[in-house]
C-alpha positions in Angstrom: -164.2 -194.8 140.7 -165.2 -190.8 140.7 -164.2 -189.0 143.7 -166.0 -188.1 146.4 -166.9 -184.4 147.0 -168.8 -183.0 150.0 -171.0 -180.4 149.6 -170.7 -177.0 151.4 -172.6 -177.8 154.5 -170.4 -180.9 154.8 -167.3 -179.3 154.6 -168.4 -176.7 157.0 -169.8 -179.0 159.4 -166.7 -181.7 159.6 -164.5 -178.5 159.0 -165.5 -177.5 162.5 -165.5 -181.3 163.9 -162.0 -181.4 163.0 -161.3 -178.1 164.6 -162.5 -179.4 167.8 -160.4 -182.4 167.7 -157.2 -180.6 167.1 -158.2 -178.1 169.7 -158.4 -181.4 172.3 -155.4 -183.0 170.9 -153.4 -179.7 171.9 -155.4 -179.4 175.3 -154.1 -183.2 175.6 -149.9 -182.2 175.1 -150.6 -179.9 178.0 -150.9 -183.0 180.2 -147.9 -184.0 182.1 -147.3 -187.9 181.9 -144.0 -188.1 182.9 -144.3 -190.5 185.9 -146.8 -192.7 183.9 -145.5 -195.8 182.3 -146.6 -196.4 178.8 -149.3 -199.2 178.0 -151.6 -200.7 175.4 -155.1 -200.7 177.6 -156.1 -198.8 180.4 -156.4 -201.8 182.6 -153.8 -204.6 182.3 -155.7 -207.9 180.2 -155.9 -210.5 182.0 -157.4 -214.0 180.5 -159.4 -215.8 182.3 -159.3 -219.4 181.5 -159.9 -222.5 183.0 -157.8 -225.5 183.5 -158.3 -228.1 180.7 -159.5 -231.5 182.4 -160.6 -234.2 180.6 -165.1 -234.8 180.9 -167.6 -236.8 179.6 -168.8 -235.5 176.3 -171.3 -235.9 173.6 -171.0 -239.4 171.4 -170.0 -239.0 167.8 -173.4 -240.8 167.4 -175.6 -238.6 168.9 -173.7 -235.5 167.4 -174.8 -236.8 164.2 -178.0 -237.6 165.1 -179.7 -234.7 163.6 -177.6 -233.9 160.9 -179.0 -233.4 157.5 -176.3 -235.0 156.1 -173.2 -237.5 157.3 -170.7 -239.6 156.1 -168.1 -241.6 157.6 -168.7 -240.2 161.0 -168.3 -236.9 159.6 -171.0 -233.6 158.9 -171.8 -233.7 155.3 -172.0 -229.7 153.9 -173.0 -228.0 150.6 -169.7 -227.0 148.9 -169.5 -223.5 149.0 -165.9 -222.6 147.2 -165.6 -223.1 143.5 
């Protein structure tokens, strides 16, 4: 695979991208943190689930109903692996 060069403009432009990035990186060190706990997100994740309680649900029967294709109760499906 041939490499990938940029042309002048490119270089010039992402040059100066960088630049600024480096530029915010060092504003950032100048930041003092010390009283703040180290974490993964900015607010704590919380899932939200709900509790798993047995309903009434579609028949096996019906769920096949439409199916192009079914065979022993099951969704019949082109193969798709070799």
């Amino acid at each position: 695979m041939p490499a990938c060069r940029l042309r002048p403009e490119e270089e010039k432009r992402i040059g100066a991208q960088l630049g600024q990035v480096l530029d915010y990186i060092e504003k950032l060190k100048e930041v003092d943190v010390s009283g703040v706990e180290p974490t993964a997100h900015a607010f704590p994740l919380i899932n939200v689930t709900r509790t798993d309680e047995v309903r009434p649900s579609i028949s096996n029967e019906d769920a096949l109903r439409n199916a192009p294709a079914h065979a022993n109760g099951l969704f019949m499906v082109p193969k798709i692996v070799e």
